[in-house]
DRENLOTI-285835 format. One record per residue (C-alpha): residue number from 1; y, x, z. Coordinates in Angstrom, 2 decimals, m for minus. Last residue first. Layout:
+--------+---------+---------+---------+
! drengu !      c2 !      c1 !      c3 !
+--------+---------+---------+---------+
!    NUM !       Y !       X !       Z !
...
+--------+---------+---------+---------+
END
This chain:
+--------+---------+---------+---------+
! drengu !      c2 !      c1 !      c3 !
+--------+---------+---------+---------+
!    438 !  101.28 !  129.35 !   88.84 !
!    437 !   99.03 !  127.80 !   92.17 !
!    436 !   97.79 !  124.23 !   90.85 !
!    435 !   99.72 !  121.43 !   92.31 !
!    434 !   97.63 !  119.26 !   94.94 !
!    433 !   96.21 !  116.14 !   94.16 !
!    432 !   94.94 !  114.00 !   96.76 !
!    431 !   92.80 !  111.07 !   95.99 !
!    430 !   92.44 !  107.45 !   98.35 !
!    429 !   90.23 !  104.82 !   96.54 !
!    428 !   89.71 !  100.99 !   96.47 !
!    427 !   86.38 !   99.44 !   95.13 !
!    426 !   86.08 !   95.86 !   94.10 !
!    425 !   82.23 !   95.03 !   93.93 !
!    424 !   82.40 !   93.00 !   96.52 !
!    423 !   80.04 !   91.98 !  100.04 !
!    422 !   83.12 !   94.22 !  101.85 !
!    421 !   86.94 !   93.95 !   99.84 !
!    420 !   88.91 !   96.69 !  101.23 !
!    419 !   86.12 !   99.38 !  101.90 !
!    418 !   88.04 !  102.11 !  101.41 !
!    417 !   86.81 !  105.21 !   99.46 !
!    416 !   86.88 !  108.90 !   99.25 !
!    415 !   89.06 !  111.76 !   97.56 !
!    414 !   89.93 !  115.30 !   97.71 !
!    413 !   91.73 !  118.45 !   96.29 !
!    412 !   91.61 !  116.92 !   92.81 !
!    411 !   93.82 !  119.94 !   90.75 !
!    410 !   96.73 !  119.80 !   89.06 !
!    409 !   98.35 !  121.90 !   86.06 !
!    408 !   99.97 !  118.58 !   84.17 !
!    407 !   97.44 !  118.57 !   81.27 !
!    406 !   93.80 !  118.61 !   82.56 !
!    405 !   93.73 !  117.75 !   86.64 !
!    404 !   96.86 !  115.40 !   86.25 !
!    403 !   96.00 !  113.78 !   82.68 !
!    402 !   92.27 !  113.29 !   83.70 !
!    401 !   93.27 !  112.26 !   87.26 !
!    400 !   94.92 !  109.09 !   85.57 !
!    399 !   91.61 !  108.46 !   83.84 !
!    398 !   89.39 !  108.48 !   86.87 !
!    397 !   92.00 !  106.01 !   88.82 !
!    396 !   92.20 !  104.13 !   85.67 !
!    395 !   88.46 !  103.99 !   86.23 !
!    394 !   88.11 !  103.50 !   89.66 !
!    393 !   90.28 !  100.31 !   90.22 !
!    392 !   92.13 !  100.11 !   93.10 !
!    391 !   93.74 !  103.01 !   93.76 !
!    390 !   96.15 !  105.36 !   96.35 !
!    389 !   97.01 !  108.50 !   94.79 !
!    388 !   98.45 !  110.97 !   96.84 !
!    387 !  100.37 !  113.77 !   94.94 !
!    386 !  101.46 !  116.89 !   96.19 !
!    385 !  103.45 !  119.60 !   95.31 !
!    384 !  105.52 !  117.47 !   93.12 !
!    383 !  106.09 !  118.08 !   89.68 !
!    382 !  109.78 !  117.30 !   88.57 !
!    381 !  111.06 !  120.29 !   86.59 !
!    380 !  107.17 !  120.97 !   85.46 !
!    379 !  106.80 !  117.67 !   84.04 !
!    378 !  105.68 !  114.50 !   84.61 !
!    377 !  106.45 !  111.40 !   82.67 !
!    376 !  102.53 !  111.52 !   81.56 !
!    375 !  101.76 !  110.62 !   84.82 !
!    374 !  104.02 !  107.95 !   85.57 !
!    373 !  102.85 !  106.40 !   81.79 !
!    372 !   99.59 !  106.29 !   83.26 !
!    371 !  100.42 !  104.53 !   86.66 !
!    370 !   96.97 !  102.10 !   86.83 !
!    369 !   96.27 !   98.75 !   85.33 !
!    368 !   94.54 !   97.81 !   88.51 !
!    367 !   97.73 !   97.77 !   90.25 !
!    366 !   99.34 !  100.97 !   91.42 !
!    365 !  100.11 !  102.67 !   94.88 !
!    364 !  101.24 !  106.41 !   93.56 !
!    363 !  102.42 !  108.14 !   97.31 !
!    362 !  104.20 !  111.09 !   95.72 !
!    361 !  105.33 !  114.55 !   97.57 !
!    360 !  108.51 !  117.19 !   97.55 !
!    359 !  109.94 !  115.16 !   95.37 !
!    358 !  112.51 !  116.17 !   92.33 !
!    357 !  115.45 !  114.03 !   91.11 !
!    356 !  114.99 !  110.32 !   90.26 !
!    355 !  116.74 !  111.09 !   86.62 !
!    354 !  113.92 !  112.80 !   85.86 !
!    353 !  111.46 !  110.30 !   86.03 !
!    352 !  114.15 !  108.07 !   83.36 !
!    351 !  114.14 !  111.14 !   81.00 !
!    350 !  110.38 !  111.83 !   80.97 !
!    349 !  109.54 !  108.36 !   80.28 !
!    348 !  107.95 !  105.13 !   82.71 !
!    347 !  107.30 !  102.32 !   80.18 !
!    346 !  104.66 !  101.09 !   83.35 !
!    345 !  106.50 !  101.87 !   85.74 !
!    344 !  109.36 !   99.08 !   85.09 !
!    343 !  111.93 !   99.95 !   87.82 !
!    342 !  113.92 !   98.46 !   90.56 !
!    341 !  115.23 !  100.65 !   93.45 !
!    340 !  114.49 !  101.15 !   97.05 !
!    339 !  116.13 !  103.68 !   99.40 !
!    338 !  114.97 !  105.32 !  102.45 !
!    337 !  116.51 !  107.25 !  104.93 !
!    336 !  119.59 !  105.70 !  106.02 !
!    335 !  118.72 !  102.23 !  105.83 !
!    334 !  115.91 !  103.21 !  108.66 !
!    333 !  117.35 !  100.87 !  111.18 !
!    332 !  113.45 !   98.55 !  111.11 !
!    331 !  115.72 !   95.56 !  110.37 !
!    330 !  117.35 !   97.69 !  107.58 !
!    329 !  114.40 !   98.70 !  105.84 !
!    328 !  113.29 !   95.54 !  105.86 !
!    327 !  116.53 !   93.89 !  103.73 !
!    326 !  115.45 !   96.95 !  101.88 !
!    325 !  112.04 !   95.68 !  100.98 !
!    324 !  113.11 !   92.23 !  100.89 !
!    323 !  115.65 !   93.34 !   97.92 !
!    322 !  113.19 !   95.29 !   96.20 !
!    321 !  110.63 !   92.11 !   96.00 !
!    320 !  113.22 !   90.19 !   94.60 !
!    319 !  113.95 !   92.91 !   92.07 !
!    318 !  109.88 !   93.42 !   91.19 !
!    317 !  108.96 !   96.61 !   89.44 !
!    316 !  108.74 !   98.52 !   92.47 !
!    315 !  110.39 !  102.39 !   93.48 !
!    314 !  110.80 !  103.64 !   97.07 !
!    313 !  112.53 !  106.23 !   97.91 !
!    312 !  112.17 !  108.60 !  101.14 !
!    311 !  113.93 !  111.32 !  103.05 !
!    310 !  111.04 !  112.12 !  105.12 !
!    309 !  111.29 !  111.44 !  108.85 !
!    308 !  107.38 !  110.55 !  109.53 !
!    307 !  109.31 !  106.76 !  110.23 !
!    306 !  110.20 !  106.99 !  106.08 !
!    305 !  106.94 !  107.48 !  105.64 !
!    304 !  105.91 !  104.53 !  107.57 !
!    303 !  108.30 !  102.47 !  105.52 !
!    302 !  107.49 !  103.43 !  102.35 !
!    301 !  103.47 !  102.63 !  102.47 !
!    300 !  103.69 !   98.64 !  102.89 !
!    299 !  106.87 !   98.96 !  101.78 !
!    298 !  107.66 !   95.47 !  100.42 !
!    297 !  105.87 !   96.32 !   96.98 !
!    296 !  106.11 !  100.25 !   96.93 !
!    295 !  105.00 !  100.72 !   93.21 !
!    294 !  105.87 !  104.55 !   93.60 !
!    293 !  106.52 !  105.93 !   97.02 !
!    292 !  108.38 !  109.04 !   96.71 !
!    291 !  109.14 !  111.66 !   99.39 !
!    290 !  112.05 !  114.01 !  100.13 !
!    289 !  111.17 !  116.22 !  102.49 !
!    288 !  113.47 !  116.37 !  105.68 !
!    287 !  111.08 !  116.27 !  108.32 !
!    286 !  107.74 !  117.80 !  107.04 !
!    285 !  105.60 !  114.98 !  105.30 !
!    284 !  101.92 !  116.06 !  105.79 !
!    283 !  100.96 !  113.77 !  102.81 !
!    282 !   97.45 !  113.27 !  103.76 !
!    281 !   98.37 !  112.01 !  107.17 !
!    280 !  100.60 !  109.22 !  105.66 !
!    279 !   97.80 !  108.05 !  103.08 !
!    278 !   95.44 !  107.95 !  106.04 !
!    277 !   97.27 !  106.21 !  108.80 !
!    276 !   98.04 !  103.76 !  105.55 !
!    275 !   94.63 !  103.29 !  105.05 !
!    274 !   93.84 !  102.72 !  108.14 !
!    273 !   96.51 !   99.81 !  108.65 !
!    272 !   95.00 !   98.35 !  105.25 !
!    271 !   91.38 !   98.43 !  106.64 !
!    270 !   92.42 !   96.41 !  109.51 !
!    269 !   95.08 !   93.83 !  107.73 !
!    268 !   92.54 !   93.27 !  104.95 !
!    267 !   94.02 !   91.57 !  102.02 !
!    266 !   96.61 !   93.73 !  101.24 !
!    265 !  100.22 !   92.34 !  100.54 !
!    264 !  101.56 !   90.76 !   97.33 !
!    263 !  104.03 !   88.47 !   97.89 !
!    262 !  103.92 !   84.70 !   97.22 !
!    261 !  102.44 !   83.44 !  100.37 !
!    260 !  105.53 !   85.10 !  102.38 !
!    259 !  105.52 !   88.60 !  103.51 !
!    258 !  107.21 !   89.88 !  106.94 !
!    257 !  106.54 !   93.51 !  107.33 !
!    256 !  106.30 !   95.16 !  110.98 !
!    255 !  106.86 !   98.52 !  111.09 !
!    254 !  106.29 !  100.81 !  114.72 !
!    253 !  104.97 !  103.90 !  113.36 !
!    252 !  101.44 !  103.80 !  114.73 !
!    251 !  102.15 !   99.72 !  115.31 !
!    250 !  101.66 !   99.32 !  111.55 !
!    249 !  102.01 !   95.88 !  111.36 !
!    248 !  101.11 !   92.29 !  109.10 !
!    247 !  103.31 !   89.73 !  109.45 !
!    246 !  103.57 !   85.56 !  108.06 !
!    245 !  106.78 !   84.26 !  109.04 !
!    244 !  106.93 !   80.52 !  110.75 !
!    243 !  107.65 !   77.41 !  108.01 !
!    242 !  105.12 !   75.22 !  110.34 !
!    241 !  107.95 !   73.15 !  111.80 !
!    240 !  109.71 !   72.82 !  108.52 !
!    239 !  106.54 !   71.14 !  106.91 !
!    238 !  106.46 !   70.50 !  103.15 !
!    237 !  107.25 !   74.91 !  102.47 !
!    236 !  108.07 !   75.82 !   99.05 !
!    235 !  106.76 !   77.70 !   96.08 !
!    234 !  108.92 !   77.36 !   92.78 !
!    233 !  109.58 !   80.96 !   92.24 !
!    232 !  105.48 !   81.58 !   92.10 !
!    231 !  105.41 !   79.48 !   88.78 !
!    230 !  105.69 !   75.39 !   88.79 !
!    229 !  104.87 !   72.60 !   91.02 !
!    228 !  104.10 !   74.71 !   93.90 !
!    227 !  103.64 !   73.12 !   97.28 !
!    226 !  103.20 !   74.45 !  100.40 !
!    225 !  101.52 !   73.45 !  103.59 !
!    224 !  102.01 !   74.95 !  106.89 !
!    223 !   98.31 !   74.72 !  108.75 !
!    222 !   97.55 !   73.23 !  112.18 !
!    221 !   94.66 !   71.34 !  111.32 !
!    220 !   96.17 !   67.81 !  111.98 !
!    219 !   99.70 !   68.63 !  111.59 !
!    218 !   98.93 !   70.29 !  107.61 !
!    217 !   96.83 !   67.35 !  106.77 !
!    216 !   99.20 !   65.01 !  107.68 !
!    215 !  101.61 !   66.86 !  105.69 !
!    214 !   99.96 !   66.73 !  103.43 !
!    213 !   98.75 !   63.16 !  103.04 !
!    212 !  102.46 !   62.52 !  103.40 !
!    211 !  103.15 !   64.38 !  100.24 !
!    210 !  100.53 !   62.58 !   98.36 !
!    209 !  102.30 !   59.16 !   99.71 !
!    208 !  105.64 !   60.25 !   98.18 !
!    207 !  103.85 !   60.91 !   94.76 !
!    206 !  103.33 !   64.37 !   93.77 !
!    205 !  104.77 !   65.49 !   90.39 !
!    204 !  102.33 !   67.14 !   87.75 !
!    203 !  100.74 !   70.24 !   86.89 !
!    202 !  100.03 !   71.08 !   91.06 !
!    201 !   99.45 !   74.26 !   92.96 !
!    200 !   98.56 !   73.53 !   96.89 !
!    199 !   99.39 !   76.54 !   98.62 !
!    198 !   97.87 !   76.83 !  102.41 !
!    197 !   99.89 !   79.00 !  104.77 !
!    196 !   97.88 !   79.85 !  107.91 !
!    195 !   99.57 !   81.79 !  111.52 !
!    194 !   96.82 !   83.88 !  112.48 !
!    193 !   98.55 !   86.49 !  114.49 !
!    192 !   98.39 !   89.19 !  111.21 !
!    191 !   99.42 !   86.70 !  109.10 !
!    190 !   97.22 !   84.23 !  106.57 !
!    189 !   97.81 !   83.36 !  103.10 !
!    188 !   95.37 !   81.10 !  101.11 !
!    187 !   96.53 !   79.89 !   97.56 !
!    186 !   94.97 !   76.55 !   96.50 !
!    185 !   94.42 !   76.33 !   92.96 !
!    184 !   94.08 !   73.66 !   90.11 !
!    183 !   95.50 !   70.76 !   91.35 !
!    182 !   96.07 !   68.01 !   88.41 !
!    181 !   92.57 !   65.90 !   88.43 !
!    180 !   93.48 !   64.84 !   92.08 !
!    179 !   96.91 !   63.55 !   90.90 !
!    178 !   96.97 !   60.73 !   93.42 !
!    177 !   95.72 !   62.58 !   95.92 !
!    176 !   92.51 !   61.67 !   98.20 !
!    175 !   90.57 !   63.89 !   96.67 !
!    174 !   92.76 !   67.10 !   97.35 !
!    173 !   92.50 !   66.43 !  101.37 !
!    172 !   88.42 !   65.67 !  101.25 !
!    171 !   88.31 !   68.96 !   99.23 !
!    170 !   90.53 !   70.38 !  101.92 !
!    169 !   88.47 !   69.44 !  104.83 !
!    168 !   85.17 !   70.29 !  103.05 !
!    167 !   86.85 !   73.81 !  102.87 !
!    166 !   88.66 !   74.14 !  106.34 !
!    165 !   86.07 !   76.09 !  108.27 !
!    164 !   86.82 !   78.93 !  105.58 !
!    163 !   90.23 !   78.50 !  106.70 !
!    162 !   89.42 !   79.87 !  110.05 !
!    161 !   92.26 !   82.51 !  110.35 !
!    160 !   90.16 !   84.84 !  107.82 !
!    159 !   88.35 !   83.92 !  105.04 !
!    158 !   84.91 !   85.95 !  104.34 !
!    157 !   82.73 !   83.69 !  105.83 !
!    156 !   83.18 !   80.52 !  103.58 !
!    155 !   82.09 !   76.89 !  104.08 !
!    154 !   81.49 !   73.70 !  102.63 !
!    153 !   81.35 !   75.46 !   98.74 !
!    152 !   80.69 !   74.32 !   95.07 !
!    151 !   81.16 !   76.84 !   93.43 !
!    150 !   84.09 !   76.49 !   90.64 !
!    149 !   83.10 !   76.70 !   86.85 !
!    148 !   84.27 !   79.71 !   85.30 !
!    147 !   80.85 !   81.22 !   85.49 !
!    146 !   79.65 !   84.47 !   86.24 !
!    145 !   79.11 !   84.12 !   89.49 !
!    144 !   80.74 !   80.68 !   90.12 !
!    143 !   84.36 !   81.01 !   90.82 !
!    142 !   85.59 !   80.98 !   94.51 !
!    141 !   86.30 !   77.48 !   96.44 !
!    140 !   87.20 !   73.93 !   96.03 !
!    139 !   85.17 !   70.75 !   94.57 !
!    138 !   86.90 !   67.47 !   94.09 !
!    137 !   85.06 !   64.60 !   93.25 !
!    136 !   81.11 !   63.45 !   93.91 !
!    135 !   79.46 !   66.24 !   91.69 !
!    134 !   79.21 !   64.50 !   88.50 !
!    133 !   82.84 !   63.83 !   89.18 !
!    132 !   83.71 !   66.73 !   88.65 !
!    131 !   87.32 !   67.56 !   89.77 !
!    130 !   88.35 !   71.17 !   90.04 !
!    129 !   90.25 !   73.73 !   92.84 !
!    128 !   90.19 !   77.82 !   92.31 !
!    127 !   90.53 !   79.15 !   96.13 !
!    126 !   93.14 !   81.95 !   95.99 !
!    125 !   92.85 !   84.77 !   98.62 !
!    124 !   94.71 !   86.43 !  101.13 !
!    123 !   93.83 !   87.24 !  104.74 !
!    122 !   90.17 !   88.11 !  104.43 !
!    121 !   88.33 !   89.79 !  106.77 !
!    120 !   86.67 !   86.99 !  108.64 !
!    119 !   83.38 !   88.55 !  107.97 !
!    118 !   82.66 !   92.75 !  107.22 !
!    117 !   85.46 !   94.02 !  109.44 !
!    116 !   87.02 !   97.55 !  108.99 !
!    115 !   85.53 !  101.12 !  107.19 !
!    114 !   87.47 !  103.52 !  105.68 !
!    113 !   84.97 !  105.92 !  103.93 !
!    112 !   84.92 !  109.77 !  105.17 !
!    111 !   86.87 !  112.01 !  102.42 !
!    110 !   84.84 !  113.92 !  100.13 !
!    109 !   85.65 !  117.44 !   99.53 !
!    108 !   87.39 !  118.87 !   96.64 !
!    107 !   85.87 !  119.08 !   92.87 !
!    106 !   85.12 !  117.22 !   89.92 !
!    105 !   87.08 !  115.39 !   86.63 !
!    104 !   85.75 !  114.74 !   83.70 !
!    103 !   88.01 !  111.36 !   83.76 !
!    102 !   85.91 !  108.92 !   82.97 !
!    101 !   82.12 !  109.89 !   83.39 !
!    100 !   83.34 !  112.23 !   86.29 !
!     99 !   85.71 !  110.32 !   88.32 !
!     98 !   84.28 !  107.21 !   87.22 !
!     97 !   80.87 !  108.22 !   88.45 !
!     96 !   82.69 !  109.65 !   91.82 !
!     95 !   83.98 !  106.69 !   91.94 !
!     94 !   80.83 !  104.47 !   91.53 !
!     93 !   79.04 !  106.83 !   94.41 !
!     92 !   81.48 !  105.89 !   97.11 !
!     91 !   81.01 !  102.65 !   96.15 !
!     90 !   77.50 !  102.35 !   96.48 !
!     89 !   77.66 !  104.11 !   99.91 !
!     88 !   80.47 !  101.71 !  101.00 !
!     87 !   77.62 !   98.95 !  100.27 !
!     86 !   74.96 !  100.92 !  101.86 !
!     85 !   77.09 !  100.91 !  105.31 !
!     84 !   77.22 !   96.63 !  104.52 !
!     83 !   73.72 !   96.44 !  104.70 !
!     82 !   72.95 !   94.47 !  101.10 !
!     81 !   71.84 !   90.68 !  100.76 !
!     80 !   75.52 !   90.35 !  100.82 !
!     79 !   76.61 !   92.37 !   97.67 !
!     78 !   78.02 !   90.22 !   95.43 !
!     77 !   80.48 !   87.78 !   96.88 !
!     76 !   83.42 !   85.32 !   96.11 !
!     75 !   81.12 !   84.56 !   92.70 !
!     74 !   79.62 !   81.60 !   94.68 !
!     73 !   75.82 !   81.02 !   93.14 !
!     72 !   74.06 !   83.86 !   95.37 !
!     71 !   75.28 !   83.52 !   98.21 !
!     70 !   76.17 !   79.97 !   99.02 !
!     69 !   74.28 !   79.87 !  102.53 !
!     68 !   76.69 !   82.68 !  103.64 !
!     67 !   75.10 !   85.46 !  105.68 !
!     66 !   73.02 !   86.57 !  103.35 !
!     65 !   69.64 !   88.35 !  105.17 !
!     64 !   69.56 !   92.28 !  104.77 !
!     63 !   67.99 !   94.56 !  102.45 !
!     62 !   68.39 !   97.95 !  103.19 !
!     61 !   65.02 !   99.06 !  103.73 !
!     60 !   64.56 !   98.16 !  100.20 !
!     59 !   61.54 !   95.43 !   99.55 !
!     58 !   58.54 !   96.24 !   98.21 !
!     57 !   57.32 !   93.16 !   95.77 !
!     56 !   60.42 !   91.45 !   95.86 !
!     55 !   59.99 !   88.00 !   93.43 !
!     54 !   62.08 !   85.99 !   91.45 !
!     53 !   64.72 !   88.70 !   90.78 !
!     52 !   67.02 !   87.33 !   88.39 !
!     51 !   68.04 !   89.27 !   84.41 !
!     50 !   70.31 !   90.39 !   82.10 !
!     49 !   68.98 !   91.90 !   79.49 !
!     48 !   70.58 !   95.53 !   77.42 !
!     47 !   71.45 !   96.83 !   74.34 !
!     46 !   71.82 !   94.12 !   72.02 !
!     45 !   72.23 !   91.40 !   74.66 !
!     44 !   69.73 !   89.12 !   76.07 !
!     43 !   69.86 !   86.54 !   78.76 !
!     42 !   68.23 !   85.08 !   81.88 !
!     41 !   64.86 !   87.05 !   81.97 !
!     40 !   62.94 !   86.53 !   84.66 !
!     39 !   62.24 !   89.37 !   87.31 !
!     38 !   59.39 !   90.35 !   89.51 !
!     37 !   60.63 !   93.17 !   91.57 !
!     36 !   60.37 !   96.66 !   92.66 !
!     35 !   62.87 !   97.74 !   95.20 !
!     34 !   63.98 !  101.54 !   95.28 !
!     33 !   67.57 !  100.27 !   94.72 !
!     32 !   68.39 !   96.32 !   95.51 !
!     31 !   67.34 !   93.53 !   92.99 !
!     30 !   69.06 !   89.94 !   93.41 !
!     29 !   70.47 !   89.45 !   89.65 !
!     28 !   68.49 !   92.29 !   87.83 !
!     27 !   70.49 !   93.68 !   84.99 !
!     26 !   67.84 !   95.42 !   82.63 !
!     25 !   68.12 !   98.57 !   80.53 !
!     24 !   65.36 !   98.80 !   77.41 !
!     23 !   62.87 !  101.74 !   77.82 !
!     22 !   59.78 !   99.03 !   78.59 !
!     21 !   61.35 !   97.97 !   80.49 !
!     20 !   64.24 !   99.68 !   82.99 !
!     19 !   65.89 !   98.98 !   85.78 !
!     18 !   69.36 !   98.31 !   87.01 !
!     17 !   69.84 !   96.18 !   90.20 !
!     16 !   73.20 !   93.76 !   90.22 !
!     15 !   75.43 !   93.96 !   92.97 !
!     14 !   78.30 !   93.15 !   90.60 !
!     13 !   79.48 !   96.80 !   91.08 !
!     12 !   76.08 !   98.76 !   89.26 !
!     11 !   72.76 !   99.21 !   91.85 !
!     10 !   70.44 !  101.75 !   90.79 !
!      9 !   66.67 !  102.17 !   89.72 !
!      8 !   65.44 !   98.89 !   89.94 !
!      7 !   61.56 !   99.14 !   89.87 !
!      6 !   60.46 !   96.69 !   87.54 !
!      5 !   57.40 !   93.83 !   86.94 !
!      4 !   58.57 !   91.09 !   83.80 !
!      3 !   58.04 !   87.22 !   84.12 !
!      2 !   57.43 !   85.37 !   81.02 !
!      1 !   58.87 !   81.83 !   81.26 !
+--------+---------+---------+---------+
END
């Protein structure tokens, strides 16, 4: 096949190279900025190829070995073959792209990345599980890039608490069941002091010697095992003795947050804790503010405000997930300043936002969907001074500044990145929005 000579240009968030030939974009699988490359051509679209580098010709200064022998084909990672301080760089540059491209939004300063561990950062993830039996039975891991097939994997650098020493181990595990062809996923949760949870999803009922295999898997490595024949509500623990809590901290304002598999929690502990130092510090709660934490999960961000001494609430779309949070809020004695309450965000209106009262400040933690309909709830009886936006997904970041910046009177006063997920493409943001002066 005909190989083509470029010099890659950019980089986009699937740690592909962008180049040009001959005035057509190109996708370069492989291809780092500055770099020129042989490339073949993979596949063609109507505006655009998608291509591998086959050759570097002048390599970037930033190029860097791949840890992981599976780089490359495992869709866990993109970005290994680049220094990780480039990565953030590369990030840093797609929001302000989104910011701008998006949102038309510019202006403030540029907050200093968050950066945390590179390997062994990951505390949740969920391993996809398949049987081919072209491939010798049972293969677990991350998607193939690009592929829905699942890579096939003995090790993985990026899980933390060791369970990326546990791959083989597992696919051995999942072969031996009797409904081998039925387990789909495997659902990793790890605490802060290392205590593993692994979630074995199944479509169809174990058999008692499946069970025993198990739990003898679970004694052997050290591991509680779980079971889920059904949706998250069905999850359940096979081995009493391993049924400890998982925790994550916040030791700068003493909170300590029990999750189990099923919650949602942050998968890096370090970057997470700075994060929250951040988000915290940018509010500049005075003592007696009142303080809203929207999407607030099990309080990840609620509870350390409500430590700063800010009258706080805390608003999440999941019931169960309110009740844990204020079941927390008691442990931690702060029942008396902060309250949680149930709420669908995203059909937020004017009359329901106003029936919270007025805020002082916001803390806006949404999923990738965003908190669009939380914007456009606002108005000038319930603006609050400031707003800080934590995100993880640049453009509905980029388009939920749009409605702030151009139709609710506020202005970007700053924003940076965290580097949640390093070797990914995922990007997670920090913005402050002040109110405009009347």
């Amino acid at each position: 096949m005909k190989l083509v000579q470029l010099r890659i240009e950019s980089l986009d968030l699937e740690g592909r190279g962008i180049g040009q030939v001959e005035g057509k974009r190109w996708f370069v699988q492989g291809g780092l900025p500055g770099e020129v490359v042989w490339a073949r051509r993979l596949r063609e679209r109507g505006s655009y190829t998608v291509g591998e580098c086959v050759e570097v010709v002048r390599p970037s200064a930033w190029r860097v070995t791949p840890r992981c022998p599976h780089f490359g084909r495992c869709g866990g990672c993109a970005m290994q073959h680049l220094e990780a301080n480039a990565q953030v760089a590369v990030k840093g540059r797609a929001l302000e792209d989104a910011l701008w491209h998006v949102g038309r939004v510019r202006g403030g300063r540029w907050l200093a990345p968050i950066y945390g561990p590179s390997w062994f950062y990951r505390y949740r993830a969920r391993l996809g599980v398949r049987w081919v039996a072209k491939k010798g039975g049972v293969l677990v891991g991350f998607r193939e890039r690009c592929s829905s097939f699942v890579a096939e994997l003995s090790e993985c650098p990026v899980l933390a608490g060791g369970v990326g020493e546990l791959i083989e181990p597992m696919r051995a595990l999942v072969g031996s069941l009797s409904i081998a062809d039925r387990v789909p996923q495997v659902e990793v949760a790890v605490g802060e002091g290392e205590e593993r949870v692994l979630v074995f999803r199944h479509l169809l009922p174990l058999s008692g010697g499946d069970e025993e295999r198990l739990k003898s898997f679970g004694r052997r490595y050290g591991v509680g095992v779980w079971v889920q024949p059904g949706g998250a509500e069905t999850m359940s623990p096979l081995l009493p003795e391993f049924d400890r809590p998982l925790l994550v901290h916040h030791p700068e304002f003493g909170v300590q947050l029990r999750f189990r598999p099923s919650d949602f929690t942050q998968v890096n502990f370090a970057v997470n804790q700075a994060l929250v130092r951040r988000a915290v510090g940018l509010l500049a709660i005075k003592p007696g503010e009142r303080v809203a934490d929207w999407f607030a999960g099990l309080g990840n961000f609620t509870l350390p405000i409500a430590r700063c001494g800010a009258n706080t609430v805390g608003v999440e779309g999941s019931e169960s997930m309110v009740y844990r949070a204020t079941e927390l809020a008691r442990a931690h004695g702060l029942e008396g300043s902060v309250r949680f309450y149930a709420a669908d965000l995203s059909a937020m209106t004017t009359a329901a936002l106003q029936g919270y009262g007025r805020f002082e400040k916001w803390l806006v933690d949404p999923p990738r969907e965003g908190a669009a309909a939380l914007m456009q709830a606002i108005t000038p009886e319930v603006a609050p001074q400031r707003i800080v936006y934590v995100s993880c997904h640049p453009a509905t970041l980029a388009r939920d500044a749009a409605i702030l910046v151009h139709t609710k009177g506020y202005r970007l006063t700053a924003a940076g990145v965290a580097n949640m997920f390093p070797h990914t493409g995922h990007v997670e943001a920090v913005a402050i929005f002040d109110l405009a002066e009347r």
